[in-house]
PDB file of N, H, CA, C and O in Angstrom:
ATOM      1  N   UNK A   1      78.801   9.096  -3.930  1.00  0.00           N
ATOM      2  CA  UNK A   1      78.995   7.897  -3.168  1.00  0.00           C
ATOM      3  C   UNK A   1      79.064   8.198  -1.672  1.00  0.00           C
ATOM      4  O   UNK A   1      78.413   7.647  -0.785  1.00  0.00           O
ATOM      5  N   UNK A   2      80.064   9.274  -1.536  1.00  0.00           N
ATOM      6  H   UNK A   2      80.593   9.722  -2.257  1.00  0.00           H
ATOM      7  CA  UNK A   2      79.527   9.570   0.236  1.00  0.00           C
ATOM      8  C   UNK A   2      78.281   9.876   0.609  1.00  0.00           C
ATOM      9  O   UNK A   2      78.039   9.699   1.803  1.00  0.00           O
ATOM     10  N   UNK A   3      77.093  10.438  -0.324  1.00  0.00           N
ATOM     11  H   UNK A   3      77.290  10.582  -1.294  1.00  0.00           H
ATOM     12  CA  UNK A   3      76.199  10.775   0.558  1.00  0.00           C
ATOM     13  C   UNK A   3      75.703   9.252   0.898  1.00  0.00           C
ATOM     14  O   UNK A   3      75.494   8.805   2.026  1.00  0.00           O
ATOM     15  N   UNK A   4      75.556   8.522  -0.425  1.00  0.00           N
ATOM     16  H   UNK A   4      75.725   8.885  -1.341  1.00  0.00           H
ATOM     17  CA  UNK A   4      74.866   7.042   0.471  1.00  0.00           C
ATOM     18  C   UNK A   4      75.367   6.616   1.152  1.00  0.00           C
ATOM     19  O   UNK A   4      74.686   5.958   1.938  1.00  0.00           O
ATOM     20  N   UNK A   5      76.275   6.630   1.297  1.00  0.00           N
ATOM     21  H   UNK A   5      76.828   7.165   0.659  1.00  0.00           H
ATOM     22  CA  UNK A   5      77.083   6.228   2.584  1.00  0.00           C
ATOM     23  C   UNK A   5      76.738   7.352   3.978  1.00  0.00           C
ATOM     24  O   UNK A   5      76.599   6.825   5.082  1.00  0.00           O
ATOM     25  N   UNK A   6      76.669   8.197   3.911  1.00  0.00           N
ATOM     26  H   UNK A   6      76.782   8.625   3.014  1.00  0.00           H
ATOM     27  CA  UNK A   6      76.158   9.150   4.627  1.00  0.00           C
ATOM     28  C   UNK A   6      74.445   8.434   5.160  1.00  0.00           C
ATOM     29  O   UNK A   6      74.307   7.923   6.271  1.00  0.00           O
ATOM     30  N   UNK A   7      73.881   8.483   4.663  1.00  0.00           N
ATOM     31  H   UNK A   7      73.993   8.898   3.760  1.00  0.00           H
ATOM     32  CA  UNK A   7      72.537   8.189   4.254  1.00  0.00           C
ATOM     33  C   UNK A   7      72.622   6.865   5.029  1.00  0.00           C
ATOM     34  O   UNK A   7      72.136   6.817   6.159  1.00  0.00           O
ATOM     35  N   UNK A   8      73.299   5.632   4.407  1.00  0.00           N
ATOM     36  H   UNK A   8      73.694   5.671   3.489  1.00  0.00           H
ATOM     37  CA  UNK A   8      72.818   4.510   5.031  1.00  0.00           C
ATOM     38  C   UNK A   8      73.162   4.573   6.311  1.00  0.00           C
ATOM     39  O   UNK A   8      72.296   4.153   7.078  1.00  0.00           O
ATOM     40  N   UNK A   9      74.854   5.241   7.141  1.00  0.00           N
ATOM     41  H   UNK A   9      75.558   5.582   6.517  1.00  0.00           H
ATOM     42  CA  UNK A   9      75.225   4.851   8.286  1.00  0.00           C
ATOM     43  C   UNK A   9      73.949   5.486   9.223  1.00  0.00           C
ATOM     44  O   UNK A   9      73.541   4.891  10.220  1.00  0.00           O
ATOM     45  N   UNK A  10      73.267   7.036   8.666  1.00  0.00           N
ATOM     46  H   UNK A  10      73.598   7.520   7.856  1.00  0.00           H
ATOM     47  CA  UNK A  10      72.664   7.606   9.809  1.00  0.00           C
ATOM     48  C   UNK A  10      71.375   7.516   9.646  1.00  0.00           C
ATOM     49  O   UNK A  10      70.675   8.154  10.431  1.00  0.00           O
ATOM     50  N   UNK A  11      70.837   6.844   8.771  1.00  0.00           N
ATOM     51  H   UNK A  11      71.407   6.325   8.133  1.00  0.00           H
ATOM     52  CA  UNK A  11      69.079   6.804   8.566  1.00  0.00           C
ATOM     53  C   UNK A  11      68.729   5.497   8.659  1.00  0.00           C
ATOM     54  O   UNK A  11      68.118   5.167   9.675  1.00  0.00           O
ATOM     55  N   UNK A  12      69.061   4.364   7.531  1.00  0.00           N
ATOM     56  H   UNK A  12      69.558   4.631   6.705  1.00  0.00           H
ATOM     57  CA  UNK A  12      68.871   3.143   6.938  1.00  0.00           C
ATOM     58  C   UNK A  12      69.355   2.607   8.017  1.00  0.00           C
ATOM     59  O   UNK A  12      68.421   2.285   8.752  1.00  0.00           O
ATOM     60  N   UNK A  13      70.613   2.297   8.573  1.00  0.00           N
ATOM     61  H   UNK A  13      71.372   2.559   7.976  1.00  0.00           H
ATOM     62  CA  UNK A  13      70.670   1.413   9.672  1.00  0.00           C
ATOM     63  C   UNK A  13      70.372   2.251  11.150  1.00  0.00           C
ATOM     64  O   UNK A  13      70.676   1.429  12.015  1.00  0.00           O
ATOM     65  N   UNK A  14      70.004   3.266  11.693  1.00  0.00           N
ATOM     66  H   UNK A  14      69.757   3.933  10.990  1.00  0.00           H
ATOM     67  CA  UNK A  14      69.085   3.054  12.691  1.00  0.00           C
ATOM     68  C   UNK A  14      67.850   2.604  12.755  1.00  0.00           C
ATOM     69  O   UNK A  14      67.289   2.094  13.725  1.00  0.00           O
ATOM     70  N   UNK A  15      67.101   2.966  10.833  1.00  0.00           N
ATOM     71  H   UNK A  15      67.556   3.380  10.045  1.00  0.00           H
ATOM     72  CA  UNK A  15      65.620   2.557  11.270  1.00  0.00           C
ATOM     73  C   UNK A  15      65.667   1.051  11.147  1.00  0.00           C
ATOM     74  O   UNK A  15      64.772   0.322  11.575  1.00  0.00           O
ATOM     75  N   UNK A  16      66.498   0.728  10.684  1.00  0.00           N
ATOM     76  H   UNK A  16      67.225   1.321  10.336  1.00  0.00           H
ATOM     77  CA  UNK A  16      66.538  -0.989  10.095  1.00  0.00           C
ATOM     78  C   UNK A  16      66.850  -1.971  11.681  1.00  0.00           C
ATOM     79  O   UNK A  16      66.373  -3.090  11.875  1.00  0.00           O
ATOM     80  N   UNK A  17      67.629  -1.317  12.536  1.00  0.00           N
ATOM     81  H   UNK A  17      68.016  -0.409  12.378  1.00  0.00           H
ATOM     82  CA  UNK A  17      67.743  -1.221  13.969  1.00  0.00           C
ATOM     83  C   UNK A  17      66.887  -1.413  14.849  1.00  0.00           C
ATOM     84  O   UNK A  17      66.769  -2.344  15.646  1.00  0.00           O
ATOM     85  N   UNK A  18      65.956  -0.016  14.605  1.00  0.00           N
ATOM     86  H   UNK A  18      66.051   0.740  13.957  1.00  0.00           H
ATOM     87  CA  UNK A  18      64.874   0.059  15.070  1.00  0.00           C
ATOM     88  C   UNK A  18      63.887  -1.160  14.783  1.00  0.00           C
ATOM     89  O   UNK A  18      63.621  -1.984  15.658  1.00  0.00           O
ATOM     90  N   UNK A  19      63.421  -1.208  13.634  1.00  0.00           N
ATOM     91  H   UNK A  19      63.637  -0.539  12.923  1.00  0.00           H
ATOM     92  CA  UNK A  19      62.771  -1.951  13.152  1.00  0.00           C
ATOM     93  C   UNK A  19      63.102  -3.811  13.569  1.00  0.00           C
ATOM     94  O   UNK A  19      62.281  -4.723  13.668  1.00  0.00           O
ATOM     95  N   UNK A  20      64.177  -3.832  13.687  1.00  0.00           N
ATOM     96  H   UNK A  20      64.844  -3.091  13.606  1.00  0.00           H
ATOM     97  CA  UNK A  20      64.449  -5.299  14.262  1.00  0.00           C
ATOM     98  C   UNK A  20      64.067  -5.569  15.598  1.00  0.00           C
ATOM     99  O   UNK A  20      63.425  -6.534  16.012  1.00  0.00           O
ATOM    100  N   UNK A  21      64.809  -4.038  16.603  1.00  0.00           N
ATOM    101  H   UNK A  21      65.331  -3.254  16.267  1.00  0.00           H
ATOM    102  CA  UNK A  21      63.856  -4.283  17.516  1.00  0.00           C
ATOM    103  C   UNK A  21      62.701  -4.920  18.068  1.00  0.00           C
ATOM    104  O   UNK A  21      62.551  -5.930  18.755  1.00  0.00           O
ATOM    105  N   UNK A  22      61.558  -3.663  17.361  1.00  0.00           N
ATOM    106  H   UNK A  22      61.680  -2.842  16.802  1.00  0.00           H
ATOM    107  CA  UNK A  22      60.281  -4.022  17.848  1.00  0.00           C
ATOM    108  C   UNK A  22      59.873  -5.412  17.432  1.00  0.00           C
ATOM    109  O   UNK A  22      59.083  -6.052  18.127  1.00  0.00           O
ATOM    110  N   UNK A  23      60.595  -6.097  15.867  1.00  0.00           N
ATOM    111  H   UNK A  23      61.237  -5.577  15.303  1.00  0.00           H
ATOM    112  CA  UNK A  23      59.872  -7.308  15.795  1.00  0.00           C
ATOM    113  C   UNK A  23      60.666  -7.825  17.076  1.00  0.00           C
ATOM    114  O   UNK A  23      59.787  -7.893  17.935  1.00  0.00           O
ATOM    115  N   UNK A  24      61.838  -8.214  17.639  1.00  0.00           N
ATOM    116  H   UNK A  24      62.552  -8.159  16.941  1.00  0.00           H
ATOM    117  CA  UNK A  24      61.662  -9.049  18.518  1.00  0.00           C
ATOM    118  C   UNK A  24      61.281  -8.821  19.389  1.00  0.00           C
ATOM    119  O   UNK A  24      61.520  -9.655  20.262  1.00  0.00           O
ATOM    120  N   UNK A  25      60.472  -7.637  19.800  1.00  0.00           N
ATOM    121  H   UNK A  25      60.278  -6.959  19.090  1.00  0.00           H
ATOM    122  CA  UNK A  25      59.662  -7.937  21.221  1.00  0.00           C
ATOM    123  C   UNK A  25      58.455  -8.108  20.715  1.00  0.00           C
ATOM    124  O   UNK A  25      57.740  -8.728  21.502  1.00  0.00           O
ATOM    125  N   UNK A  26      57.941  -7.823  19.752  1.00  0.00           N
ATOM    126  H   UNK A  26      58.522  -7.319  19.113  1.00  0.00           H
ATOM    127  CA  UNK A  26      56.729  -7.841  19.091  1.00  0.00           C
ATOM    128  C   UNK A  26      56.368  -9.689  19.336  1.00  0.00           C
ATOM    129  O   UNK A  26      55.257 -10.107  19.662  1.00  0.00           O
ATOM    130  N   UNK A  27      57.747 -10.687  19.053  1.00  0.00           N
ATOM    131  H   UNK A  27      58.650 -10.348  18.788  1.00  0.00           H
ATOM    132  CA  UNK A  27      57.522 -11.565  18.922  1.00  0.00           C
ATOM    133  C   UNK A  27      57.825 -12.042  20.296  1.00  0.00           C
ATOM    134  O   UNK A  27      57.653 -13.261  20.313  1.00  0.00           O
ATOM    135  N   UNK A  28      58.108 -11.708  21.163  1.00  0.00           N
ATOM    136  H   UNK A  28      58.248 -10.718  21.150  1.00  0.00           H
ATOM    137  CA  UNK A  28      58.706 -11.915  22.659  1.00  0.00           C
ATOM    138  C   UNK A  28      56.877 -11.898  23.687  1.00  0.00           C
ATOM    139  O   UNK A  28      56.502 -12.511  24.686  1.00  0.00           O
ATOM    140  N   UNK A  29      56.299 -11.033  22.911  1.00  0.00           N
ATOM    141  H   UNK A  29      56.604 -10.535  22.099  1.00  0.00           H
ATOM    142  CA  UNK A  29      55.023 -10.373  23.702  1.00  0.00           C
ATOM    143  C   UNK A  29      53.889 -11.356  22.756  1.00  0.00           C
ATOM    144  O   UNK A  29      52.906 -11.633  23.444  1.00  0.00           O
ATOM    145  N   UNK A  30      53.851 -11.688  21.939  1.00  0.00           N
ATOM    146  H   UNK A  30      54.649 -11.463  21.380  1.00  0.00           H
ATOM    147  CA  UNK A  30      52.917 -12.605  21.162  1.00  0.00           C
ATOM    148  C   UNK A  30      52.934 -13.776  22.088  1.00  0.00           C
ATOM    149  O   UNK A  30      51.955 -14.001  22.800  1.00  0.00           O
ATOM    150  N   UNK A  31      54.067 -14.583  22.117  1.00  0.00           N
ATOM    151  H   UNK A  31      54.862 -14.401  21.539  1.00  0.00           H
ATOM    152  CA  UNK A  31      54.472 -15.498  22.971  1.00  0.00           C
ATOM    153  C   UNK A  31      54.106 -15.681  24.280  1.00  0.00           C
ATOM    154  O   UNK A  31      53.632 -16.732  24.712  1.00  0.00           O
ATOM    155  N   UNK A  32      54.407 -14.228  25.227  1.00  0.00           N
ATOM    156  H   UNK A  32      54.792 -13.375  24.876  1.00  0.00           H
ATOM    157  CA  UNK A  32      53.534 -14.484  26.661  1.00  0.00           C
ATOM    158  C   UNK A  32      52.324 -13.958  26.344  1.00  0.00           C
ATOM    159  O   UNK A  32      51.617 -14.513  27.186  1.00  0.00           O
ATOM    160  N   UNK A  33      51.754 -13.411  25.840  1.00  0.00           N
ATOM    161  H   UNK A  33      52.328 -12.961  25.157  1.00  0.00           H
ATOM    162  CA  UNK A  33      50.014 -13.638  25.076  1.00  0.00           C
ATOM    163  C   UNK A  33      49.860 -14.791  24.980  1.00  0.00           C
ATOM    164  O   UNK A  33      49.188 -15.312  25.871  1.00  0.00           O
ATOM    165  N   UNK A  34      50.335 -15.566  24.019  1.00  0.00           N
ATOM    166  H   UNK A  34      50.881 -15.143  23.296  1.00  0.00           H
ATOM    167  CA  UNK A  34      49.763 -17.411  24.240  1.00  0.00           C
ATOM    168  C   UNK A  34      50.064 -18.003  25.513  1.00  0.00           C
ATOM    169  O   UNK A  34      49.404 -18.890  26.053  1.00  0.00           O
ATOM    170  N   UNK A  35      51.093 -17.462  25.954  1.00  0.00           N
ATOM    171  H   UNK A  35      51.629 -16.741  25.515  1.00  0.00           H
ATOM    172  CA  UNK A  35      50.933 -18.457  27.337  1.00  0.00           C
ATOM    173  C   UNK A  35      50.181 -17.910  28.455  1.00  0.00           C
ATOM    174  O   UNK A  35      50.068 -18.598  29.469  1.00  0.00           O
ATOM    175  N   UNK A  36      49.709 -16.878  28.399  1.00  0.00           N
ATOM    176  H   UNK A  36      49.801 -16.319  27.575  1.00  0.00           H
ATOM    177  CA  UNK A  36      48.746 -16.805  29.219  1.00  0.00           C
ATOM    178  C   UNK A  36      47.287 -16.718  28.834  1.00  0.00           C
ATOM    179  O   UNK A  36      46.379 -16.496  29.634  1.00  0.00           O
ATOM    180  N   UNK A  37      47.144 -16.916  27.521  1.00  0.00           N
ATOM    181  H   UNK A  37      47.883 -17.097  26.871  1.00  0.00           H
ATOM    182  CA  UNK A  37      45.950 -17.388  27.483  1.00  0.00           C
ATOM    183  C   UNK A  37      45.357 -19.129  27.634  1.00  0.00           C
ATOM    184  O   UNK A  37      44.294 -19.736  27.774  1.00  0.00           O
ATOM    185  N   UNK A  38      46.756 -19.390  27.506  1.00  0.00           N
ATOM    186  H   UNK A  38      47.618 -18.897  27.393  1.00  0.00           H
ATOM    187  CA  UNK A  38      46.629 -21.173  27.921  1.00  0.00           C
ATOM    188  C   UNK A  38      46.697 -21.526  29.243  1.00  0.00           C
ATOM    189  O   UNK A  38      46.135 -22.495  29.753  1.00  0.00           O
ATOM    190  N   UNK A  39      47.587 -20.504  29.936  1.00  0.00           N
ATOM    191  H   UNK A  39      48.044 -19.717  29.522  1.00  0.00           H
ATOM    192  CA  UNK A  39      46.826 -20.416  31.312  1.00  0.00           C
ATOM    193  C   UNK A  39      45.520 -20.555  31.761  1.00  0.00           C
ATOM    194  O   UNK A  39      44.909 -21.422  32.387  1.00  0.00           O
ATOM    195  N   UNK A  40      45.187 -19.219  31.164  1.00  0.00           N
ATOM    196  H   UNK A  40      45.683 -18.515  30.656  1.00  0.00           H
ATOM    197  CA  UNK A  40      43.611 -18.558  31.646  1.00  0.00           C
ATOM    198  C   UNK A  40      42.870 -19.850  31.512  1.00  0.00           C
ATOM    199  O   UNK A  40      42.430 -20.471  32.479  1.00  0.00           O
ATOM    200  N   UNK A  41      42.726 -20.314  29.967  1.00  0.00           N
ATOM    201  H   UNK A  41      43.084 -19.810  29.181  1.00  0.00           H
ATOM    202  CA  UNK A  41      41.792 -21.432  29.721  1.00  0.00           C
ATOM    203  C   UNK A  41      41.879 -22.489  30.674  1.00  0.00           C
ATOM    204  O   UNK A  41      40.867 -22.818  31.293  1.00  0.00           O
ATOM    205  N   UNK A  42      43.142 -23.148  30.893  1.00  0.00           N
ATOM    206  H   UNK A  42      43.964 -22.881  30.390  1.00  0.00           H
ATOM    207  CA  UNK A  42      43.322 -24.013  32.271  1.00  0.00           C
ATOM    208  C   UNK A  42      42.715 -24.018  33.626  1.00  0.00           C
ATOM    209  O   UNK A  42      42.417 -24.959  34.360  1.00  0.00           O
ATOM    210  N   UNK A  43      42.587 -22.504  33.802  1.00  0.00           N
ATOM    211  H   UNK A  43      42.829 -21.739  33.205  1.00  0.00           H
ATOM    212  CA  UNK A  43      42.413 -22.001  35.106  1.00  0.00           C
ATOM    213  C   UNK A  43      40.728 -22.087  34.815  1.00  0.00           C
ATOM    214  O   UNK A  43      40.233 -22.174  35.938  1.00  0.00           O
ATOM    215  N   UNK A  44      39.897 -22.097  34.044  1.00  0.00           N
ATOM    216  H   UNK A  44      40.299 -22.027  33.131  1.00  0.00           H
ATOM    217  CA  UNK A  44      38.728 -21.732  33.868  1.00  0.00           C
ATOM    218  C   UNK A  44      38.254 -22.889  33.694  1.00  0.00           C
ATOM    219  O   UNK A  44      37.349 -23.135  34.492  1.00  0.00           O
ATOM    220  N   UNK A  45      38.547 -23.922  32.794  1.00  0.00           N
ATOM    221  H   UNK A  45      39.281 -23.722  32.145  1.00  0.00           H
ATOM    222  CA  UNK A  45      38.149 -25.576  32.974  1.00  0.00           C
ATOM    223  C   UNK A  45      38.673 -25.849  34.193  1.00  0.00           C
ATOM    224  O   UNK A  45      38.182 -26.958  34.402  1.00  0.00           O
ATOM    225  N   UNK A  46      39.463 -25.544  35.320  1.00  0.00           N
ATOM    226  H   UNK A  46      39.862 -24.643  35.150  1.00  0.00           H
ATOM    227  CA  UNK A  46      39.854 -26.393  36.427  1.00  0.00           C
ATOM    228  C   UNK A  46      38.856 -25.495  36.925  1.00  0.00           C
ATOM    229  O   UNK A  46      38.049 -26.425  36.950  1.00  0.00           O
ATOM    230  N   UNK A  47      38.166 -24.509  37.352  1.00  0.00           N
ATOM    231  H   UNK A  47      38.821 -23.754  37.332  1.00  0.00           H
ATOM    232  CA  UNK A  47      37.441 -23.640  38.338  1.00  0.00           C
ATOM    233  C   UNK A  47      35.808 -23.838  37.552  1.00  0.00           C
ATOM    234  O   UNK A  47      34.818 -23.296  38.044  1.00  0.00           O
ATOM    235  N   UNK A  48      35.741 -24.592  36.429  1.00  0.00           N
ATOM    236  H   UNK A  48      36.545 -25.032  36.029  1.00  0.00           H
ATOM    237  CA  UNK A  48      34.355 -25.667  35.693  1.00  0.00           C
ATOM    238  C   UNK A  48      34.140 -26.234  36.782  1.00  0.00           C
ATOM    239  O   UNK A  48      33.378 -25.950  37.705  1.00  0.00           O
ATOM    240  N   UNK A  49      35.048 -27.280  36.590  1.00  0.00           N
ATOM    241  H   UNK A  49      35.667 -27.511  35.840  1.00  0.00           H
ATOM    242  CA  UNK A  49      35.194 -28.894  36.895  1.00  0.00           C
ATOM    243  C   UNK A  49      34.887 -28.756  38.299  1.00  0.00           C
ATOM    244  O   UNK A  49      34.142 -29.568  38.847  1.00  0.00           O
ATOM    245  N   UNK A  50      35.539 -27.536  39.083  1.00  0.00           N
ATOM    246  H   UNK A  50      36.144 -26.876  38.638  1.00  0.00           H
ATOM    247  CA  UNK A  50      35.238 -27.603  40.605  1.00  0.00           C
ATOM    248  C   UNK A  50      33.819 -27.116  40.890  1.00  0.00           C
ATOM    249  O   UNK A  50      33.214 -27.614  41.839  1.00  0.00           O
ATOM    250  N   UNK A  51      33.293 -26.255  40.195  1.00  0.00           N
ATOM    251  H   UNK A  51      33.785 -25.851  39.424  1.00  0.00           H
ATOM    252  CA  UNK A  51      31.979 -25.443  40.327  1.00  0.00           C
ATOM    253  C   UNK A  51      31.242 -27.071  40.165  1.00  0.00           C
ATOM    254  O   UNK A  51      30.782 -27.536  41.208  1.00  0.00           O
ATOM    255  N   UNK A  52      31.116 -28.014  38.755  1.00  0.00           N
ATOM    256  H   UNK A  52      31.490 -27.637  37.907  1.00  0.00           H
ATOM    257  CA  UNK A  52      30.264 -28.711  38.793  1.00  0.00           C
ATOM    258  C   UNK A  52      30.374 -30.056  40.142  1.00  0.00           C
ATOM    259  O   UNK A  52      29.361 -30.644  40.520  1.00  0.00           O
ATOM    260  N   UNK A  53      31.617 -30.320  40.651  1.00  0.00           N
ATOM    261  H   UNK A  53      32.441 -29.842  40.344  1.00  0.00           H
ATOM    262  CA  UNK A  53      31.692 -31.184  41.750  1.00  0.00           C
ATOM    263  C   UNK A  53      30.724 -30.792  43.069  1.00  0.00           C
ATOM    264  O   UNK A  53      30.006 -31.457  43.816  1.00  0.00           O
ATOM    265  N   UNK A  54      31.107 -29.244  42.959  1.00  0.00           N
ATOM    266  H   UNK A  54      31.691 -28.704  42.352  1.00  0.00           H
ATOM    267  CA  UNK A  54      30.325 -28.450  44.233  1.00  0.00           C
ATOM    268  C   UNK A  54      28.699 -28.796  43.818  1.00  0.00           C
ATOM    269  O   UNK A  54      28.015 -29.717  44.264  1.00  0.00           O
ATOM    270  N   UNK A  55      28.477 -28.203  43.249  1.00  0.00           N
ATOM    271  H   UNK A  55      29.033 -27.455  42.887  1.00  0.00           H
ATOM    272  CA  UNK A  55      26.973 -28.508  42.570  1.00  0.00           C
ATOM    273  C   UNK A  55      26.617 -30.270  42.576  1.00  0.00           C
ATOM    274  O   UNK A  55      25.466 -30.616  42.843  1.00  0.00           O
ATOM    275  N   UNK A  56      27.382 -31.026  42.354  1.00  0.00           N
ATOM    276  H   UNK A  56      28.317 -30.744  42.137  1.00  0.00           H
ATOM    277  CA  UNK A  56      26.556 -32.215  42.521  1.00  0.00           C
ATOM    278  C   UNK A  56      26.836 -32.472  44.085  1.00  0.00           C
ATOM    279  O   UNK A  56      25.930 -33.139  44.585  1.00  0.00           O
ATOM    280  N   UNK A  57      27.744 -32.154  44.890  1.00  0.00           N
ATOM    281  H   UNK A  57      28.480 -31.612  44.484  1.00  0.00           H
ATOM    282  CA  UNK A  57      27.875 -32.521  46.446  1.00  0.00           C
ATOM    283  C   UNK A  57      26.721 -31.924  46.954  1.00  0.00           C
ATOM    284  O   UNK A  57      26.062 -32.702  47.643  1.00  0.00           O
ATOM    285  N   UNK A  58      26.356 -31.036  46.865  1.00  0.00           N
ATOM    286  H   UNK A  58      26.892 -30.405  46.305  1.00  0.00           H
ATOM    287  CA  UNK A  58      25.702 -29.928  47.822  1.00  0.00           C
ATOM    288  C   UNK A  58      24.315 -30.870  46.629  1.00  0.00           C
ATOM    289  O   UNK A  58      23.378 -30.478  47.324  1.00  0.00           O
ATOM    290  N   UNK A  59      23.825 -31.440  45.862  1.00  0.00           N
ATOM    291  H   UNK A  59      24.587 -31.759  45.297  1.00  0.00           H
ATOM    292  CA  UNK A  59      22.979 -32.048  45.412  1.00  0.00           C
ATOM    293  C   UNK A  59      22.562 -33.512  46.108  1.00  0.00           C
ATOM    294  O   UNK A  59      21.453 -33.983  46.362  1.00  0.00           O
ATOM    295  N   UNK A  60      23.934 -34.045  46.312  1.00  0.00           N
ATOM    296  H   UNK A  60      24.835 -33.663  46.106  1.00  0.00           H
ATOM    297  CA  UNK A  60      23.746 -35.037  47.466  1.00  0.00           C
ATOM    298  C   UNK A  60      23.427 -34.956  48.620  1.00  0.00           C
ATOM    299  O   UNK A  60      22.713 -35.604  49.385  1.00  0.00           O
ATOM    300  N   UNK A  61      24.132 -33.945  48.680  1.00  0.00           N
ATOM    301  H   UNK A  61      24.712 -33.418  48.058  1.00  0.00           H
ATOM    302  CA  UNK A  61      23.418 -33.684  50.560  1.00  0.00           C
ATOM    303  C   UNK A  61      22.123 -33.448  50.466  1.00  0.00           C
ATOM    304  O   UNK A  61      21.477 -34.167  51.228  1.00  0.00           O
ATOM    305  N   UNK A  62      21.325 -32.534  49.666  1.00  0.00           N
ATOM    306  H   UNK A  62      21.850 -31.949  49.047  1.00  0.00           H
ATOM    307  CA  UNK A  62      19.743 -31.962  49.632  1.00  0.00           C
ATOM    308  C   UNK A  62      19.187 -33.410  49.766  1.00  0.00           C
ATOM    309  O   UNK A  62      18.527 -33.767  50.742  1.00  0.00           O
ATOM    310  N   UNK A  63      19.539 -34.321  48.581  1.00  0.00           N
ATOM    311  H   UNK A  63      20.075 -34.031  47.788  1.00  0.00           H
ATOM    312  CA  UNK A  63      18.690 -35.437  48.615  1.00  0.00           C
ATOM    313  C   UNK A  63      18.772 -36.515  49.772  1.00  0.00           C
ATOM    314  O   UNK A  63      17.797 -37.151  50.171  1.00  0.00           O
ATOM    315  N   UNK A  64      19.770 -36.612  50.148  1.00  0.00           N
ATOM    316  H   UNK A  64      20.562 -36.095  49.824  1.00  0.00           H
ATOM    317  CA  UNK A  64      20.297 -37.280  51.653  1.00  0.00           C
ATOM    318  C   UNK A  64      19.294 -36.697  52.796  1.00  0.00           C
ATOM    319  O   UNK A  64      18.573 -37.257  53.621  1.00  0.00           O
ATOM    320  N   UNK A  65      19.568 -35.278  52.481  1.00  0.00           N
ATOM    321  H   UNK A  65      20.154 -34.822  51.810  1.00  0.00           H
ATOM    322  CA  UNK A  65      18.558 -34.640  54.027  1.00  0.00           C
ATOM    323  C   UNK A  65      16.793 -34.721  53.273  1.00  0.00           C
ATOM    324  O   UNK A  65      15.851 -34.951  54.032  1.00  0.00           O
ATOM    325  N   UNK A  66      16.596 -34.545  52.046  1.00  0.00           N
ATOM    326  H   UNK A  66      17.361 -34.358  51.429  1.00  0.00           H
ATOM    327  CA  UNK A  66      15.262 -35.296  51.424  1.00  0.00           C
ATOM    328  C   UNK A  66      14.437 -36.652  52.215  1.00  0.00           C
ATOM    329  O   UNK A  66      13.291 -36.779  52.647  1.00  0.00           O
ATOM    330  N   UNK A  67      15.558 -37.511  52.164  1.00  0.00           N
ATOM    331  H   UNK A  67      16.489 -37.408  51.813  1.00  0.00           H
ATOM    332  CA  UNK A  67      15.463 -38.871  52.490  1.00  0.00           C
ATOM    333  C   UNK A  67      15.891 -39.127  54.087  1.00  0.00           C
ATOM    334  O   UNK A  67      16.161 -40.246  54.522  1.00  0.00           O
ATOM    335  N   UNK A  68      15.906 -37.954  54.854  1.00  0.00           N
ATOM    336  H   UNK A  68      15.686 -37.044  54.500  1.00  0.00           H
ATOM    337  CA  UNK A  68      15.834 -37.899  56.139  1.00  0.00           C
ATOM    338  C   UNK A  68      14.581 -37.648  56.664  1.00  0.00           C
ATOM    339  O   UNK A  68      13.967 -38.436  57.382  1.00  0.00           O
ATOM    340  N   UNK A  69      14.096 -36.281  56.224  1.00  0.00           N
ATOM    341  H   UNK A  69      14.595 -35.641  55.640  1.00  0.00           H
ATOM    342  CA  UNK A  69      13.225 -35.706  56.360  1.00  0.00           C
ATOM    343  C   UNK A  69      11.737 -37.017  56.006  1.00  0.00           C
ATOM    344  O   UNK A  69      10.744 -36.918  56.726  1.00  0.00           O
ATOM    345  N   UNK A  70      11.764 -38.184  54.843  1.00  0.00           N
ATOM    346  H   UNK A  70      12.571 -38.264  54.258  1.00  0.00           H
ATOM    347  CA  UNK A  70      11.015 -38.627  54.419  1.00  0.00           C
ATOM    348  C   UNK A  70      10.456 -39.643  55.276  1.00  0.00           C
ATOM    349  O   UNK A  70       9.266 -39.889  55.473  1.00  0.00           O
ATOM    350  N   UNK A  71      12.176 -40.579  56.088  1.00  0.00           N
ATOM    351  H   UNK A  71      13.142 -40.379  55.928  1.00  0.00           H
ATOM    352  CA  UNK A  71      12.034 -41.550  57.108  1.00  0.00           C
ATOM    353  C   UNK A  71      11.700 -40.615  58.410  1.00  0.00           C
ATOM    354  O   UNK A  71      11.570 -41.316  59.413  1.00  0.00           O
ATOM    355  N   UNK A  72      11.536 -39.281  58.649  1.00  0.00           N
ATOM    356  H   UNK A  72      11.642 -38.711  57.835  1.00  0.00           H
ATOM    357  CA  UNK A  72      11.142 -39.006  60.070  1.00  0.00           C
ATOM    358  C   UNK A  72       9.738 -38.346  59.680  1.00  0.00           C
ATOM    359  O   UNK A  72       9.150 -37.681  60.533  1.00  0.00           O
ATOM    360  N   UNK A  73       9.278 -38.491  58.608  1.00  0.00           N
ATOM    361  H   UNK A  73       9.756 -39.031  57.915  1.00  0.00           H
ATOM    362  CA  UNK A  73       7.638 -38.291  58.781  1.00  0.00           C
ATOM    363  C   UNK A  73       6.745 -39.397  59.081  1.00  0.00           C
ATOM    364  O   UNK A  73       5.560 -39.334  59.409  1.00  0.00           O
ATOM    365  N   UNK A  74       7.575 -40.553  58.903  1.00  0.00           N
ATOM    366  H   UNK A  74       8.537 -40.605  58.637  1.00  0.00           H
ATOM    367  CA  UNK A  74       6.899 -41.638  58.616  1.00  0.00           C
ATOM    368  C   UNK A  74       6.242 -42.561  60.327  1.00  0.00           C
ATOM    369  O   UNK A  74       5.586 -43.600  60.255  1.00  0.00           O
TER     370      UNK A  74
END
């Protein structure tokens, strides 16, 4: 009976210790993994959305200076 007792105080409950540990950072680090991938995605549809605004402005202007160019040939 002492050795399990021996046994559990110095093996079984450090690794069981151990082992609780890492799950909670295991689960601490999963967590800022999702939140920064819900970041990222945010950041990448908002830096879309701006790329396609740029692209149709700078589309307006071409056709604006189009339709400059068209009334000063005339």
């Amino acid at each position: 009976m002492e050795v399990i007792d021996t046994i559990m105080k110095w093996v079984i409950a450090p690794v069981a210790a151990f082992v609780w540990m890492l799950h909670s950072k295991m689960q601490s680090h999963a967590t800022d993994i999702a939140v920064l991938r819900v970041t990222t995605d945010a950041n990448k549809q908002a830096h879309d959305r701006e790329m396609k605004e740029i692209r149709e402005a700078i589309k307006a202007v071409f056709e604006k200076l189009d339709s400059i160019e068209q009334a000063l040939r005339k």
